[in-house]
C-alpha positions as CSV (number, residue, x, y, z in Angstrom):
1,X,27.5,-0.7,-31.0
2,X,26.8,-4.1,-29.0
3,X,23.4,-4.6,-27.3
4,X,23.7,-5.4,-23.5
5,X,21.1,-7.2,-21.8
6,X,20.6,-4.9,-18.9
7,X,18.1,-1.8,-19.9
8,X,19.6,1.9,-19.6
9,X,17.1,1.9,-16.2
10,X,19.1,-0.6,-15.4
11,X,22.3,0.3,-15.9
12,X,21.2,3.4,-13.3
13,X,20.1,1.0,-11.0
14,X,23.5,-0.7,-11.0
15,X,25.4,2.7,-11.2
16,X,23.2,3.3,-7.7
17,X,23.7,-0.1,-5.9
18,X,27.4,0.7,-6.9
19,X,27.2,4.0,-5.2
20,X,25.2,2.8,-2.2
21,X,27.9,0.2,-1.5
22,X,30.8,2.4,-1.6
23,X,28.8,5.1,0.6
24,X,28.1,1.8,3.3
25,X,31.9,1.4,2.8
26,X,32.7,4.7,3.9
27,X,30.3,4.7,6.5
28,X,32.2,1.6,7.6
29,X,35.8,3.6,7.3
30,X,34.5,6.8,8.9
31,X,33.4,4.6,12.0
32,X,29.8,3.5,11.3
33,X,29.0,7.3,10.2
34,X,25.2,7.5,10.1
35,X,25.1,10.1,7.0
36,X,27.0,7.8,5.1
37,X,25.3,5.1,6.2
38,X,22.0,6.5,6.0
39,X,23.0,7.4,2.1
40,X,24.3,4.0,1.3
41,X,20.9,2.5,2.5
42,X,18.5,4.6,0.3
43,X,21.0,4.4,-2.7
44,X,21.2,0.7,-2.5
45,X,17.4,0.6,-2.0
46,X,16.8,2.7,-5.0
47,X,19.2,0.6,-7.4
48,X,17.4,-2.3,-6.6
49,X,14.5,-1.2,-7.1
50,X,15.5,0.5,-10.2
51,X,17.2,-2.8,-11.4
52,X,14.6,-5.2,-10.4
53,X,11.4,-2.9,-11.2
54,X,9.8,-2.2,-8.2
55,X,7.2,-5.6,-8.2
56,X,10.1,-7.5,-8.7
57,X,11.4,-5.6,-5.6
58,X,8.6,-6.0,-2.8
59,X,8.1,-9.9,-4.1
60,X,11.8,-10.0,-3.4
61,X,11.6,-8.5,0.6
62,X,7.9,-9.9,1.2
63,X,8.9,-13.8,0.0
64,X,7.3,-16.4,3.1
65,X,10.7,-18.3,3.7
66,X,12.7,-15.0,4.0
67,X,10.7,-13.1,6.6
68,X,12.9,-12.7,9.2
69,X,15.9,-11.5,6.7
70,X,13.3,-8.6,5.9
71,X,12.6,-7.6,9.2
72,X,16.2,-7.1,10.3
73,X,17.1,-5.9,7.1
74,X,14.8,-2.9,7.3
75,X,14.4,-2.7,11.3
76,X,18.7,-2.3,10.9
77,X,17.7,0.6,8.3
78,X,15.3,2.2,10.7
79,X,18.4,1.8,14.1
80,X,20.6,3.7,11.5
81,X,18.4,6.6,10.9
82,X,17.3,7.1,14.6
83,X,21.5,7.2,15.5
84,X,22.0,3.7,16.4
85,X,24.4,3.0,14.0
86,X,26.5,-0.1,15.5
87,X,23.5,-1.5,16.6
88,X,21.5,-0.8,13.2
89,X,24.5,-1.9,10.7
90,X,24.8,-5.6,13.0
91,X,21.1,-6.1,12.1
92,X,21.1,-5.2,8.7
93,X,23.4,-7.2,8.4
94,X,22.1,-10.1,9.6
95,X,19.3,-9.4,7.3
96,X,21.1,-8.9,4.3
97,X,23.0,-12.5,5.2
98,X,19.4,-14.2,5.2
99,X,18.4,-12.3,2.1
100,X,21.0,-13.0,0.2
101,X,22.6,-15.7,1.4
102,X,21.8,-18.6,-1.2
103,X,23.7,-16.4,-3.8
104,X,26.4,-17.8,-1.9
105,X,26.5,-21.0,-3.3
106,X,26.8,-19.1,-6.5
107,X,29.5,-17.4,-6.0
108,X,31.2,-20.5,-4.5
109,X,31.3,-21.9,-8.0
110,X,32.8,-19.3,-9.4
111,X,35.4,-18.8,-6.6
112,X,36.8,-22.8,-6.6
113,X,38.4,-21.9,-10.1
114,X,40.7,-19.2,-8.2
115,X,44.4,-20.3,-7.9
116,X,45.7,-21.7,-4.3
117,X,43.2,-20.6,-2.0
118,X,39.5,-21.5,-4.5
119,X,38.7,-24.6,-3.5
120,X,39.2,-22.9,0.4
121,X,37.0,-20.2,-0.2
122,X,34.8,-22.6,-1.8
123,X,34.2,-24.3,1.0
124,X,33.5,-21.2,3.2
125,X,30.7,-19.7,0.7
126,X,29.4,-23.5,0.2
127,X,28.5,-23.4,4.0
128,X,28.0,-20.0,4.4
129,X,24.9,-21.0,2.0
130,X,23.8,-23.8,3.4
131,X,23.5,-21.6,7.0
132,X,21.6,-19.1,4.9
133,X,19.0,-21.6,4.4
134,X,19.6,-22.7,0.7
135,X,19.0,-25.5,-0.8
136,X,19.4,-27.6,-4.5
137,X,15.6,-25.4,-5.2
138,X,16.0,-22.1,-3.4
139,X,16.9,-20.3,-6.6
140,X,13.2,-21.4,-8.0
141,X,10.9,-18.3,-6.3
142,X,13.3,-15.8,-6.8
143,X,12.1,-13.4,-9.0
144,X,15.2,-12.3,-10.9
């Protein structure tokens, strides 16, 4: 049987991200539900840490340049679980646009090798990146 490079805590961590998405996804369907959201939030939170290990984790949220992408991203968390859910989901995700936003430059690569509309979408996660605040070095701190 083939070795994989992610570790079997790992793998749970993924299978909980996984989960936590699809339970913000419902959330989303089931007009911004605050269960589901609520459920999505601490699964997601518990697959990263799980899949990071949980230094990895707080070096990840506490970084100096992405402060304020911490802030919303858990003051959204905290809306959702005291019932403002539209309010709280706009925030975090605001937050998770700071946080995560060089990885679109990543993903921008990948995408400009998609037939017709790649070098379109391209273009869109290329700036979408560049508003997030990365640059040619941003991928140096992170600790993954």
């Amino acid at each position: 049987m083939p070795t994989f490079w992610l570790s079997d805590g790992q793998k749970v961590g993924v299978a909980f991200c996984t989960g936590g998405f699809s339970f913000l996804i419902f959330g989303l369907i089931l007009f911004f539900d605050r269960a589901l959201l609520a459920m999505g939030n601490i699964l997601f939170l518990i697959g990263i840490t799980l899949l990071l290990g949980p230094a990895r984790t707080f070096a990840f949220f506490a970084r100096k340049n992405k402060w304020r992408g911490s802030a919303a991203f858990w003051a959204g968390i905290v809306l959702i679980l005291v019932r403002w859910t539209l309010v709280g989901f706009v925030v975090e995700c605001y937050g998770i646009f700071v946080l995560f936003g060089e990885f679109f430059k990543t993903i921008a690569g990948f995408a400009y090798n998609i037939p017709v509309v790649g070098p379109y979408l391209a273009k869109v996660l290329q700036v979408a990146g560049d508003k997030a605040g990365a640059n040619d070095r941003a991928h140096k701190d992170l600790p993954v």
